[in-house]
ZADO-1210 file (C-alpha; in nm, 4 decimals, padded with zeros to 6 digits):
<atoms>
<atom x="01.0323" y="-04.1064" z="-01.1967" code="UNK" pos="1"/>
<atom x="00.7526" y="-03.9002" z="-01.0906" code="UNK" pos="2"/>
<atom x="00.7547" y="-03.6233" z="-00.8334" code="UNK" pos="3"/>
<atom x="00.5849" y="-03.7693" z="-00.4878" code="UNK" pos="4"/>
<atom x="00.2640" y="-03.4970" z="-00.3634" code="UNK" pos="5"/>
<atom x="00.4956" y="-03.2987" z="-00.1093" code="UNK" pos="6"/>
<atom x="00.7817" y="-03.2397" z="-00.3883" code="UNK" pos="7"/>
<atom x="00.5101" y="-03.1460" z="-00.6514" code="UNK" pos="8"/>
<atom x="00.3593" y="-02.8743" z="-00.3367" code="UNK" pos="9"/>
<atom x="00.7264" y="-02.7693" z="-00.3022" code="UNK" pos="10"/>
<atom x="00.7403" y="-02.6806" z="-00.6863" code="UNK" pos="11"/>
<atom x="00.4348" y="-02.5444" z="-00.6840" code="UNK" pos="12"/>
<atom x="00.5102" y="-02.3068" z="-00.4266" code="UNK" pos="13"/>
<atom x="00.8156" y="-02.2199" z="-00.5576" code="UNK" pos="14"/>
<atom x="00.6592" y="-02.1399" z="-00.9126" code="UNK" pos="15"/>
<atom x="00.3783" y="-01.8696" z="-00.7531" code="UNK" pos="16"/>
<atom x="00.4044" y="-01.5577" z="-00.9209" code="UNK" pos="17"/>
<atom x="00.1065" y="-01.3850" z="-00.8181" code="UNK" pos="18"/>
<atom x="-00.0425" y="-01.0762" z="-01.0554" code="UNK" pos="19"/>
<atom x="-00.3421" y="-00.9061" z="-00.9524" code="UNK" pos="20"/>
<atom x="-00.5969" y="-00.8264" z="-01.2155" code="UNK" pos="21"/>
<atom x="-00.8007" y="-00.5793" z="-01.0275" code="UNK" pos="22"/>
<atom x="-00.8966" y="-00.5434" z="-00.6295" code="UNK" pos="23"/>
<atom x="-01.2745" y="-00.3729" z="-00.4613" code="UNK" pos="24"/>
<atom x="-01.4099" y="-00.3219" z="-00.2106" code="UNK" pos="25"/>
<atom x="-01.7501" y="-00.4404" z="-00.2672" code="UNK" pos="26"/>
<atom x="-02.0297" y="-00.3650" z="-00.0676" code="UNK" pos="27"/>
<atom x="-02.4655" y="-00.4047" z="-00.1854" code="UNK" pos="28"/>
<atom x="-02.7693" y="-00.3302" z="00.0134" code="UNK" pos="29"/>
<atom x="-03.0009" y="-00.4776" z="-00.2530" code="UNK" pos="30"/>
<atom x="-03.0024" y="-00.8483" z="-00.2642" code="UNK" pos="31"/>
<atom x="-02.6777" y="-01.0007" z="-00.4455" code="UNK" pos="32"/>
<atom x="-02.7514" y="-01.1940" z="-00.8210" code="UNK" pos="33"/>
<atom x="-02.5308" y="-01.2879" z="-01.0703" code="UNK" pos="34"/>
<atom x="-02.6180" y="-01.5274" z="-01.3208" code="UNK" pos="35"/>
<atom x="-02.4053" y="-01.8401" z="-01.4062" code="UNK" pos="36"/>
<atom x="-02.0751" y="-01.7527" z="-01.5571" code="UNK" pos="37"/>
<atom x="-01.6742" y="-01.8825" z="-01.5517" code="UNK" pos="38"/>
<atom x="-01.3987" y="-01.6784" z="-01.5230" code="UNK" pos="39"/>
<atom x="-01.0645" y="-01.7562" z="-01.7057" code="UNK" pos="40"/>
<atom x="-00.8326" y="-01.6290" z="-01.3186" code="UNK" pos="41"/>
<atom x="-00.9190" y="-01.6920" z="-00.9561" code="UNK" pos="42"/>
<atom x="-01.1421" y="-01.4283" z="-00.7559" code="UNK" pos="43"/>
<atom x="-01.1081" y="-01.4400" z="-00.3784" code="UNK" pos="44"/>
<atom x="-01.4080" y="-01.2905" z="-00.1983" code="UNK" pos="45"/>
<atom x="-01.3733" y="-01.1966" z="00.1712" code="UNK" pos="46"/>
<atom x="-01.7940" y="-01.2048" z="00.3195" code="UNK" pos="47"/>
<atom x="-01.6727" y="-00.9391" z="00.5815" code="UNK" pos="48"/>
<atom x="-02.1080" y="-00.8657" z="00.7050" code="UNK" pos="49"/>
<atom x="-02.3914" y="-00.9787" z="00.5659" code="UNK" pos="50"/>
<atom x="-02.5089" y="-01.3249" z="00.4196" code="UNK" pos="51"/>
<atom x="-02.4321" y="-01.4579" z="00.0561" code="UNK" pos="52"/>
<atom x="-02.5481" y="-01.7644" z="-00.1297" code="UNK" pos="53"/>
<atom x="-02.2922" y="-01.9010" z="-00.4091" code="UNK" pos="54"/>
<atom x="-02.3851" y="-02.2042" z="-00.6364" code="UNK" pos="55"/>
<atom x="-02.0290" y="-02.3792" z="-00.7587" code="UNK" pos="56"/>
<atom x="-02.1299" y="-02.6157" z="-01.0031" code="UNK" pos="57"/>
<atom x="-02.3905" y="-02.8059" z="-00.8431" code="UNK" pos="58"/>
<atom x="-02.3278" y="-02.7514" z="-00.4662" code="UNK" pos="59"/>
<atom x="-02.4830" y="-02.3931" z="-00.3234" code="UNK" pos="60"/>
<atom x="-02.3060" y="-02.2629" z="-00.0194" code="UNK" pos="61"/>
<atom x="-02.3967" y="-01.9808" z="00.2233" code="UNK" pos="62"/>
<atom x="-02.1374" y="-01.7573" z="00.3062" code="UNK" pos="63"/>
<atom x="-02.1236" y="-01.6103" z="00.6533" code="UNK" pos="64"/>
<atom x="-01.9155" y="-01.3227" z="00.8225" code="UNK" pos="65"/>
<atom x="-01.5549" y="-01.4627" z="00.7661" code="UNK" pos="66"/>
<atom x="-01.5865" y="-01.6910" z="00.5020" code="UNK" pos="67"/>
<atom x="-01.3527" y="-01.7031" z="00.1923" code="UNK" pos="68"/>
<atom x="-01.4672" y="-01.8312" z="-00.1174" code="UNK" pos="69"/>
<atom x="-01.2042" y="-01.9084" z="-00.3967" code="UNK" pos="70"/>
<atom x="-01.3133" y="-01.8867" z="-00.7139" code="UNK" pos="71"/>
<atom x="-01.1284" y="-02.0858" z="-00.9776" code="UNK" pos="72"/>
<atom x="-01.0308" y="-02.0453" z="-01.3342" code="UNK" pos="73"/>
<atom x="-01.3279" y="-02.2471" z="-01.5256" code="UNK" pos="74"/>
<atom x="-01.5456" y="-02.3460" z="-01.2712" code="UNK" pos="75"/>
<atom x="-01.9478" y="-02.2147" z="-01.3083" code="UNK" pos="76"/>
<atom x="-02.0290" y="-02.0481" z="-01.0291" code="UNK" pos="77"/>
<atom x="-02.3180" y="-01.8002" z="-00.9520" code="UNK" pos="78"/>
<atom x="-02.4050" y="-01.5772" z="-00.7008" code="UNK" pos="79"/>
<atom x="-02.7997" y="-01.6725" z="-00.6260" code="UNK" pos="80"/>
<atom x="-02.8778" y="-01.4937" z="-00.3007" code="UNK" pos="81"/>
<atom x="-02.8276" y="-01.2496" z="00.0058" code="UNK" pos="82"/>
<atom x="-02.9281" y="-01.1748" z="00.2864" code="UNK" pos="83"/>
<atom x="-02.8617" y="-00.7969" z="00.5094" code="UNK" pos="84"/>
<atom x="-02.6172" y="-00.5415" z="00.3698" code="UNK" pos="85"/>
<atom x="-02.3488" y="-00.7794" z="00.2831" code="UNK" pos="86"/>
<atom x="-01.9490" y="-00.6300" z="00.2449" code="UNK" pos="87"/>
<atom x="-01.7703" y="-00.8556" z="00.0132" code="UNK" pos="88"/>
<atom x="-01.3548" y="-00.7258" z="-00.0461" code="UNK" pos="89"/>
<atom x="-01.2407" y="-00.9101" z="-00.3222" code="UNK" pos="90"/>
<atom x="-00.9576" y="-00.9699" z="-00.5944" code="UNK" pos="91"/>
<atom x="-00.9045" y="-01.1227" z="-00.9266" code="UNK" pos="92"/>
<atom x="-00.5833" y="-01.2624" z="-00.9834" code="UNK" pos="93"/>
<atom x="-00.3233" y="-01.4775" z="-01.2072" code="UNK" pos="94"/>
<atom x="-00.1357" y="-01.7895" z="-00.9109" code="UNK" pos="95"/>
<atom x="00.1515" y="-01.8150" z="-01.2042" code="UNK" pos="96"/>
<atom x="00.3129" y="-01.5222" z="-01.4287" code="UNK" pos="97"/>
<atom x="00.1444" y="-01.5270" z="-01.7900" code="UNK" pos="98"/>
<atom x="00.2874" y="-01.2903" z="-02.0507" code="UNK" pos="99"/>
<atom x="-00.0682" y="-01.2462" z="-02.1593" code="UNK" pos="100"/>
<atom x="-00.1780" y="-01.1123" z="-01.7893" code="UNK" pos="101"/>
<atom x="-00.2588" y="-00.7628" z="-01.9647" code="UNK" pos="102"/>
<atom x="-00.4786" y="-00.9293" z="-02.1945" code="UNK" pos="103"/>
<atom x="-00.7217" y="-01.1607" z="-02.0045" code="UNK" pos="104"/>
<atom x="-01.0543" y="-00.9598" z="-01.8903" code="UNK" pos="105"/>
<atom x="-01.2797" y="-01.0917" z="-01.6628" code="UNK" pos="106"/>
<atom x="-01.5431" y="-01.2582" z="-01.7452" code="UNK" pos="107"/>
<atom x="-01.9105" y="-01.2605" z="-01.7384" code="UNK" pos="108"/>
<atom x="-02.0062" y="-01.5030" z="-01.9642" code="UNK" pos="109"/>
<atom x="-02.0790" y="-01.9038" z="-01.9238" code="UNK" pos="110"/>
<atom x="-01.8481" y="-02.1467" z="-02.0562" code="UNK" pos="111"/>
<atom x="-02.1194" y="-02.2309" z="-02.3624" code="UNK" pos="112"/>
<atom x="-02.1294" y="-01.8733" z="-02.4597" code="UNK" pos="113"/>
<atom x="-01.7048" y="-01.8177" z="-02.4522" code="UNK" pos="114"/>
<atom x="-01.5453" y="-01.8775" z="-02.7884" code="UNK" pos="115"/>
<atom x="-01.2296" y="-02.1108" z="-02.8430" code="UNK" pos="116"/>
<atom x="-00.9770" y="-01.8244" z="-02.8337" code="UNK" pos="117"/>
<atom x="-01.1613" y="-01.7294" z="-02.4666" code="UNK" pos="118"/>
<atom x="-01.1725" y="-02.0455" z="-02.3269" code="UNK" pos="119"/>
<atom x="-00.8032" y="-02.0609" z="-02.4108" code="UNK" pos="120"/>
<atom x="-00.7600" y="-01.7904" z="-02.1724" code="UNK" pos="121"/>
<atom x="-00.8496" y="-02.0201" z="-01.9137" code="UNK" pos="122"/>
<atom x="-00.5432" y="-02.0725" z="-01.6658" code="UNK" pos="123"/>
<atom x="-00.4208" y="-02.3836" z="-01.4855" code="UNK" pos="124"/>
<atom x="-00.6001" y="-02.4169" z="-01.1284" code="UNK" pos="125"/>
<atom x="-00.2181" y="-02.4751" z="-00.9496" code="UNK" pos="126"/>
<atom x="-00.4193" y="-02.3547" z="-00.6187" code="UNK" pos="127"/>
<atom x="-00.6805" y="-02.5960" z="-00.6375" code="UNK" pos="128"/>
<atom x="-00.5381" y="-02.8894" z="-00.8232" code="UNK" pos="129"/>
<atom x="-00.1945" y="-02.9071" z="-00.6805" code="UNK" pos="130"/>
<atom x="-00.2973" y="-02.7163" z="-00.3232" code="UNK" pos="131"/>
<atom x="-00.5827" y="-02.8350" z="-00.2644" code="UNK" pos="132"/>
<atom x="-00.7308" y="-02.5199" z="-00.1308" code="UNK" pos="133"/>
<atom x="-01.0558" y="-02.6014" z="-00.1352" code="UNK" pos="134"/>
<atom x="-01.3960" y="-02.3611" z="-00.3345" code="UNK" pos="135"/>
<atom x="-01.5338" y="-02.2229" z="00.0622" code="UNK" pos="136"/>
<atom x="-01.2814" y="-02.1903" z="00.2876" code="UNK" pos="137"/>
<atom x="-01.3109" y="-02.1222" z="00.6934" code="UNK" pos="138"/>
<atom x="-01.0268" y="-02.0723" z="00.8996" code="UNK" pos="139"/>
<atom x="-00.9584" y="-01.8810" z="01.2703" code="UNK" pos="140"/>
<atom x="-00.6967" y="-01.6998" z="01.1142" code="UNK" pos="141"/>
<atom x="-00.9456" y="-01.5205" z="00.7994" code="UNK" pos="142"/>
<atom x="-00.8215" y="-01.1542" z="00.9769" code="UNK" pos="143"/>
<atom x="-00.4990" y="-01.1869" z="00.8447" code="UNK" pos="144"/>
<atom x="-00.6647" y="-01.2037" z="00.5076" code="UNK" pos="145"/>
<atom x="-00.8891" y="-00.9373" z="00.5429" code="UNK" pos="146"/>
<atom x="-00.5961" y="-00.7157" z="00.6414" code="UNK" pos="147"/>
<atom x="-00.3872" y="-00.8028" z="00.3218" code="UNK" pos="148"/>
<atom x="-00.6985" y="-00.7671" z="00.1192" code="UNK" pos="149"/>
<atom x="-00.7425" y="-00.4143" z="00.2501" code="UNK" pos="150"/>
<atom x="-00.4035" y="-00.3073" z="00.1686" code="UNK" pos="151"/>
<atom x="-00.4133" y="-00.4570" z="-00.1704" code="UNK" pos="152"/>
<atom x="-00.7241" y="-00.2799" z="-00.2843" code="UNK" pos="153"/>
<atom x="-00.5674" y="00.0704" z="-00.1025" code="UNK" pos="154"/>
<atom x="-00.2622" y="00.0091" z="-00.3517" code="UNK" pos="155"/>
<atom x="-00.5084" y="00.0614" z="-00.6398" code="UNK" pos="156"/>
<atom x="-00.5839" y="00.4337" z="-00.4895" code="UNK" pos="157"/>
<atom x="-00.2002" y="00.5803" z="-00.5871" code="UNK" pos="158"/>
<atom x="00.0005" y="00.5639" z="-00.8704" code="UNK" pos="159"/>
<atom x="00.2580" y="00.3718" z="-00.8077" code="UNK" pos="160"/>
<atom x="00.4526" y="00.1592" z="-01.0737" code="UNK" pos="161"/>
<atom x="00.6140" y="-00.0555" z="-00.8445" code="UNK" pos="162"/>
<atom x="00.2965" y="-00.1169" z="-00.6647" code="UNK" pos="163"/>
<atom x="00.2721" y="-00.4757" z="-00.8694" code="UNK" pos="164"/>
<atom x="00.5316" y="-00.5706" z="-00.6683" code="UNK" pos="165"/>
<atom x="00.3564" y="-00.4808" z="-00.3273" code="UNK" pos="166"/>
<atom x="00.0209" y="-00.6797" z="-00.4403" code="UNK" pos="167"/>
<atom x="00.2681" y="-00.9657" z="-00.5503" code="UNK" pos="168"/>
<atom x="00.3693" y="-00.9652" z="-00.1717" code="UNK" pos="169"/>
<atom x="00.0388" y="-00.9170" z="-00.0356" code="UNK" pos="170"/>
<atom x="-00.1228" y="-01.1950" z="-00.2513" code="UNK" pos="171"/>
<atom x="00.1502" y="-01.4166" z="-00.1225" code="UNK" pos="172"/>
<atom x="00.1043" y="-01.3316" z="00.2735" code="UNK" pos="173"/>
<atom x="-00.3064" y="-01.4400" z="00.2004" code="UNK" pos="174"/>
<atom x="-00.2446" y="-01.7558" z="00.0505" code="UNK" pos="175"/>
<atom x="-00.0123" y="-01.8506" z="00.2971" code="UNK" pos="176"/>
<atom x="-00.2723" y="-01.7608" z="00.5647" code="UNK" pos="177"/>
<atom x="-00.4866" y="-01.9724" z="00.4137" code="UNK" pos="178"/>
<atom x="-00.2572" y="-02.2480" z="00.3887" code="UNK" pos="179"/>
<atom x="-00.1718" y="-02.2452" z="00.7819" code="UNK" pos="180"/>
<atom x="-00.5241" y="-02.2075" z="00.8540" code="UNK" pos="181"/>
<atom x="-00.6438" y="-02.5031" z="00.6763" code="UNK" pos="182"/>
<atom x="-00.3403" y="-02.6595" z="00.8536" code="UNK" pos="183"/>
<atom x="-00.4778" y="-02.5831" z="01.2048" code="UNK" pos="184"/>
<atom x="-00.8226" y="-02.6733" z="01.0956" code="UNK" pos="185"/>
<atom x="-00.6798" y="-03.0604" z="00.9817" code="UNK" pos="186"/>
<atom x="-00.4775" y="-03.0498" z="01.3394" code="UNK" pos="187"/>
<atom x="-00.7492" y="-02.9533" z="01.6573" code="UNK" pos="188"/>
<atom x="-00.4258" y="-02.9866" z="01.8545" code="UNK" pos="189"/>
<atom x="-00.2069" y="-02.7444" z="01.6420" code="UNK" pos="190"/>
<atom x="-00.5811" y="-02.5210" z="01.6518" code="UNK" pos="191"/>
<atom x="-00.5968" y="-02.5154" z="02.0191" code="UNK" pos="192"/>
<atom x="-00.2230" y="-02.4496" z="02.1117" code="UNK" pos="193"/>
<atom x="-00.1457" y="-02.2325" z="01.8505" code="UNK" pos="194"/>
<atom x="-00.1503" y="-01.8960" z="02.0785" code="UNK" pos="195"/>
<atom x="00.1006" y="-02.1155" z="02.3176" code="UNK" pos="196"/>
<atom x="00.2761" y="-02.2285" z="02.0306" code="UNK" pos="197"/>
<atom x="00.3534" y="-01.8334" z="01.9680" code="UNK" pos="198"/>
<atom x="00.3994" y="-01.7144" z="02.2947" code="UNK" pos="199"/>
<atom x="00.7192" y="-01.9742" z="02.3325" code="UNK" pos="200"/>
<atom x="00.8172" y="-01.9210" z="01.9648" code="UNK" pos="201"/>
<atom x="00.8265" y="-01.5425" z="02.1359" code="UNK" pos="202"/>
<atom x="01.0253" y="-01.6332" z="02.4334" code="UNK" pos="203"/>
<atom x="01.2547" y="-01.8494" z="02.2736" code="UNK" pos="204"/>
<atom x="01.3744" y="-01.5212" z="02.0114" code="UNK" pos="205"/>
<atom x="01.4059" y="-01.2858" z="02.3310" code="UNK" pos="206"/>
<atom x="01.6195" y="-01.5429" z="02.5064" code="UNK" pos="207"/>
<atom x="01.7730" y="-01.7232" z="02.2430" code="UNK" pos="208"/>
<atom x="02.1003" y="-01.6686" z="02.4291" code="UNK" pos="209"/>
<atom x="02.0532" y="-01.8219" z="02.7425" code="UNK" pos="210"/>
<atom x="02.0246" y="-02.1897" z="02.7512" code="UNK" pos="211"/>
<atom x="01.6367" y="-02.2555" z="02.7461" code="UNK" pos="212"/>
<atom x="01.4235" y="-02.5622" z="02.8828" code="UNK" pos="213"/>
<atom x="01.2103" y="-02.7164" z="02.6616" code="UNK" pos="214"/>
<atom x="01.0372" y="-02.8896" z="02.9483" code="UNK" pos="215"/>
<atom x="00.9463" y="-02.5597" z="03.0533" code="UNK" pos="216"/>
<atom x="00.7731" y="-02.3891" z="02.7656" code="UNK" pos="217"/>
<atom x="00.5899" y="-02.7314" z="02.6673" code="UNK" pos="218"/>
<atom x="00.4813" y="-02.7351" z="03.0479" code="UNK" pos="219"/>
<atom x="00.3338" y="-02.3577" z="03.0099" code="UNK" pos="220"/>
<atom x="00.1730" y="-02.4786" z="02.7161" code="UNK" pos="221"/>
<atom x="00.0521" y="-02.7765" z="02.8484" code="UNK" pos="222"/>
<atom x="00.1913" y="-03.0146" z="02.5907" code="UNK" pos="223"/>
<atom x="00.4233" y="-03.3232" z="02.6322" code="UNK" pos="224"/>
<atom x="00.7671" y="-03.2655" z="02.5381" code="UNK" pos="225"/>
<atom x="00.6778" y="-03.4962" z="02.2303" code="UNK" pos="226"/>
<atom x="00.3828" y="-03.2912" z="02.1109" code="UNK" pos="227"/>
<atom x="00.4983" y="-02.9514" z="02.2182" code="UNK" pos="228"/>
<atom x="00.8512" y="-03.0476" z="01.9883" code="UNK" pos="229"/>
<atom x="00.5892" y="-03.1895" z="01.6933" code="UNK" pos="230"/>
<atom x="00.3454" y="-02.8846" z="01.6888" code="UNK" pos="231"/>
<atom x="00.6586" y="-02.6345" z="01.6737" code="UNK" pos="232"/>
<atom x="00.7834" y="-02.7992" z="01.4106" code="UNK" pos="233"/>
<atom x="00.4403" y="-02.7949" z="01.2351" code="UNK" pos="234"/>
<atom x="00.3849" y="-02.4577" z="01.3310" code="UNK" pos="235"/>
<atom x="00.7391" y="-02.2904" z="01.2571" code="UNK" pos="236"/>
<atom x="00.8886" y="-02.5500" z="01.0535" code="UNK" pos="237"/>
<atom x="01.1669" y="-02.6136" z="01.2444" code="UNK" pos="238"/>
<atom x="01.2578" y="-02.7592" z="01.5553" code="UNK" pos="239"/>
<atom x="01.2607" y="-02.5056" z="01.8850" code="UNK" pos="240"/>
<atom x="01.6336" y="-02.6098" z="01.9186" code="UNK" pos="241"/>
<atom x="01.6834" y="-02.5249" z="01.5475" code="UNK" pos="242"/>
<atom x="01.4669" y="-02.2461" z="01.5848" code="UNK" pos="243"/>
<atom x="01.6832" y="-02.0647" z="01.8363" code="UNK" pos="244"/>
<atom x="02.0162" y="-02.1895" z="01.7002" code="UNK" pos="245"/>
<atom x="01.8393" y="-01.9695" z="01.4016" code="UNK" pos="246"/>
<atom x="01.7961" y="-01.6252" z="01.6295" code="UNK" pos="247"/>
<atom x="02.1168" y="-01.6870" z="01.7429" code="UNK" pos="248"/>
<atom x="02.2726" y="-01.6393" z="01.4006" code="UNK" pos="249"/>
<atom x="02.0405" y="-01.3426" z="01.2876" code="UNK" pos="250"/>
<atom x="02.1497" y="-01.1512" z="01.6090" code="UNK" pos="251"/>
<atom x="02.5256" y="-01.2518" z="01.5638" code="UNK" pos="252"/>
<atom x="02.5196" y="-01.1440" z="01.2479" code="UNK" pos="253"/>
<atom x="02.3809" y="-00.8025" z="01.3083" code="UNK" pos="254"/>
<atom x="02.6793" y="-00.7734" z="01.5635" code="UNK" pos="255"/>
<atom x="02.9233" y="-00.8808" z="01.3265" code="UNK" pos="256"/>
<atom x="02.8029" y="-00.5870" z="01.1013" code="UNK" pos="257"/>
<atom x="02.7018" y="-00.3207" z="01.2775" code="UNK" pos="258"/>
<atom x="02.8709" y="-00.3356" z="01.6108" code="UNK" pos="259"/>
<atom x="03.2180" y="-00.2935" z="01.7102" code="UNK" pos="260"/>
<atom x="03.2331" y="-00.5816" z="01.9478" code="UNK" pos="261"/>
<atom x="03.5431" y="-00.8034" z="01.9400" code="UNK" pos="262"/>
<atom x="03.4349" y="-01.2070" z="01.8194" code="UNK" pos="263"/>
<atom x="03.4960" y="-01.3273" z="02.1857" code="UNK" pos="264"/>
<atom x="03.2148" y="-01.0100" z="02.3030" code="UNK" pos="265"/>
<atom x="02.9633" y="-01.1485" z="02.0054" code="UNK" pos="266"/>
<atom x="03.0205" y="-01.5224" z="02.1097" code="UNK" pos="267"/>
<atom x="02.9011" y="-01.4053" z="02.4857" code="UNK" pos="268"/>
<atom x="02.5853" y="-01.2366" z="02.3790" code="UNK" pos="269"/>
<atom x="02.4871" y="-01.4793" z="02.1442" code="UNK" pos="270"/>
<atom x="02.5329" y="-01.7597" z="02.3952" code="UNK" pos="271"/>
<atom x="02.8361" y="-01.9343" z="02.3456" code="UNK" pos="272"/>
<atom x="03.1580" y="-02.0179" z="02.6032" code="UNK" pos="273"/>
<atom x="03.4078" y="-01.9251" z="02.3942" code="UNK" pos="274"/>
<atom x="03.4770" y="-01.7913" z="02.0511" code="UNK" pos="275"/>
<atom x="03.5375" y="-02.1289" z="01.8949" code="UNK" pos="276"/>
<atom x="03.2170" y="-02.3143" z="01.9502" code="UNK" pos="277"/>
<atom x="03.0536" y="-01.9831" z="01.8189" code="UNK" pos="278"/>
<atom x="03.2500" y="-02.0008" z="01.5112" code="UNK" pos="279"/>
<atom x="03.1712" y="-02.3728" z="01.4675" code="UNK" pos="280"/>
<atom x="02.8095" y="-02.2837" z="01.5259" code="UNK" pos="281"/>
<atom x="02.8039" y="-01.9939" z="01.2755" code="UNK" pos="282"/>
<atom x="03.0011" y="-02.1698" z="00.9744" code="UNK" pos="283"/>
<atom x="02.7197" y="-02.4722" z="01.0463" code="UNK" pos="284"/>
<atom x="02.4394" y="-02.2782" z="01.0003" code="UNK" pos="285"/>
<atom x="02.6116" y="-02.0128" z="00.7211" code="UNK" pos="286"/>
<atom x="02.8464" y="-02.2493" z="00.5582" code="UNK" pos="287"/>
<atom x="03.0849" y="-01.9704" z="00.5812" code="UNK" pos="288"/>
<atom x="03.3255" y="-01.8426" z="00.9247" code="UNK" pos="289"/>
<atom x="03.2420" y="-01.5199" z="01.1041" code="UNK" pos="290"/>
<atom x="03.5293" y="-01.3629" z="00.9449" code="UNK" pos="291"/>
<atom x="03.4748" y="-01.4846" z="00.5563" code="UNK" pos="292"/>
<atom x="03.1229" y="-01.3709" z="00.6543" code="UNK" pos="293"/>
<atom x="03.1976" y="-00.9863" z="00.7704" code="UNK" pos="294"/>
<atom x="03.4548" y="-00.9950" z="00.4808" code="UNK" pos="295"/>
<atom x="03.1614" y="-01.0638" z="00.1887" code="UNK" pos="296"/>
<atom x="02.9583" y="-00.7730" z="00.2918" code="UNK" pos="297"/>
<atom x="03.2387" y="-00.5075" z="00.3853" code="UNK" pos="298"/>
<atom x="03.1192" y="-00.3085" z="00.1474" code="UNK" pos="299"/>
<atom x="02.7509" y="-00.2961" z="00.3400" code="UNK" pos="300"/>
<atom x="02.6318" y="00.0937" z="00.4329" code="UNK" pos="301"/>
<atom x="02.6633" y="00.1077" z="00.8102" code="UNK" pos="302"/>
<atom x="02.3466" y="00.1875" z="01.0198" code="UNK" pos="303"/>
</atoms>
């Protein structure tokens, strides 16, 4: 039985191991060339100021403050133009964890001029193929991958040897930008309520335990109930109801912890009448009771 397109994204996500191969901060006054070539990982480039002309296979694209251009494992590409002083922070990296990661280099070369043990090199496109992120990529969110990029190319200034795991992480927060951005872009109502969309997610986790009307917030952002409930969902991934059942939990279980409030005092703060519909509550959504709960991490450091 094969896997239907949202369990093969699921696996896919699951499997991303990101390494990064190196990380600059490019920048060129002179115009920008660079003749045909493949490379055997991905290269993100963030066009940050200036303009940049990129041929990928036979389609040319110009670039603009903003822009993200994925380059993927195999695919000819060539830089065949500029325009202005053009900034261009970029990365190469591995999507999946190859025991040959030390080994690749990155190439300059053509796919004619590679020999058979290079082209071997060559790694699956997962991000392309099975994401579908697409070559140019525009999205009202591209900040949030400029900031990661930043950080990621700072990380190569110290010597660090856990620092892998810190570009791991920030390879991980960019693609998943991306991802929601392209969302947004394939949803203009997602796109335009998105900062409403926030500002309730916001409200909701500051008064998660008061009893909340959904009416309300979808009013404020002028949504139906029916869409405001659909976009959260899209946005957060849950439900608003689930979502503040969720802060709920993560504040009761700080309590629990760290406090030396008696379970009736926690089941007030968090929202509930009495002790028992907060214990209900807490072995739905932990699968364990408060008690079996505290008792599994007893041995926690106290703040």
């Amino acid at each position: 039985m094969h896997p239907t397109l949202a369990e093969d994204r699921s696996r896919i996500l699951m499997q991303l191991s990101p390494n990064v191969r190196r990380a600059w901060d490019h920048r060129i006054e002179d115009e920008m060339h660079l003749s045909r070539r493949i490379i055997f990982d991905y290269e993100l480039l963030y066009l940050e100021r200036g303009e940049l002309s990129v041929r990928i296979e036979d389609e040319r694209h110009t670039l603009r403050p903003g822009d993200i251009v994925l380059l993927k494992p195999g695919k000819e590409h060539a830089f065949v133009g500029s325009s202005g002083e053009c900034w261009m922070p970029h990365m190469h990296f591995d999507a999946l964890y190859a025991d040959d990661f030390a080994d690749v280099p990155i190439n300059f070369k053509p796919w004619s001029d590679c020999s058979a043990a290079e082209r071997r090199m060559t790694r699956p496109d997962v991000l392309g193929e099975r994401l579908g992120l697409p070559d140019v990529i525009r999205i009202d969110n591209h900040g949030e991958v400029l900031d990661n990029l930043r950080r990621l190319i700072r990380s190569f200034d110290r010597a660090d040897e856990d620092a892998p795991l810190l570009r791991k992480m920030l390879v991980l927060r960019m693609l998943y930008a991306i991802l929601k951005g392209l969302e947004e872009r394939g949803d203009p109502l997602l796109r335009r309520h998105r900062l409403a969309l926030d500002r309730a997610a916001a409200y909701i986790a500051e008064h998660a335990a008061e009893e909340i009307r959904l009416s309300e917030l979808a009013k404020q952002a002028t949504l139906s109930l029916y869409h405001f409930s659909r976009l959260f969902k899209q946005r957060f991934g849950v439900s608003p109801h689930r979502f503040q059942m969720r802060c709920r939990m993560e504040r009761a279980k700080e309590l629990l912890l760290y406090s030396r409030l008696s379970m009736t005092a926690i089941a007030e703060k968090v929202g509930y009448a009495n002790v028992y519909a907060f214990s209900k509550a807490f072995k739905q959504s932990e699968n364990v009771p408060p008690s079996q709960y505290v008792q599994s991490r007893s041995g926690m450091p106290t703040l």
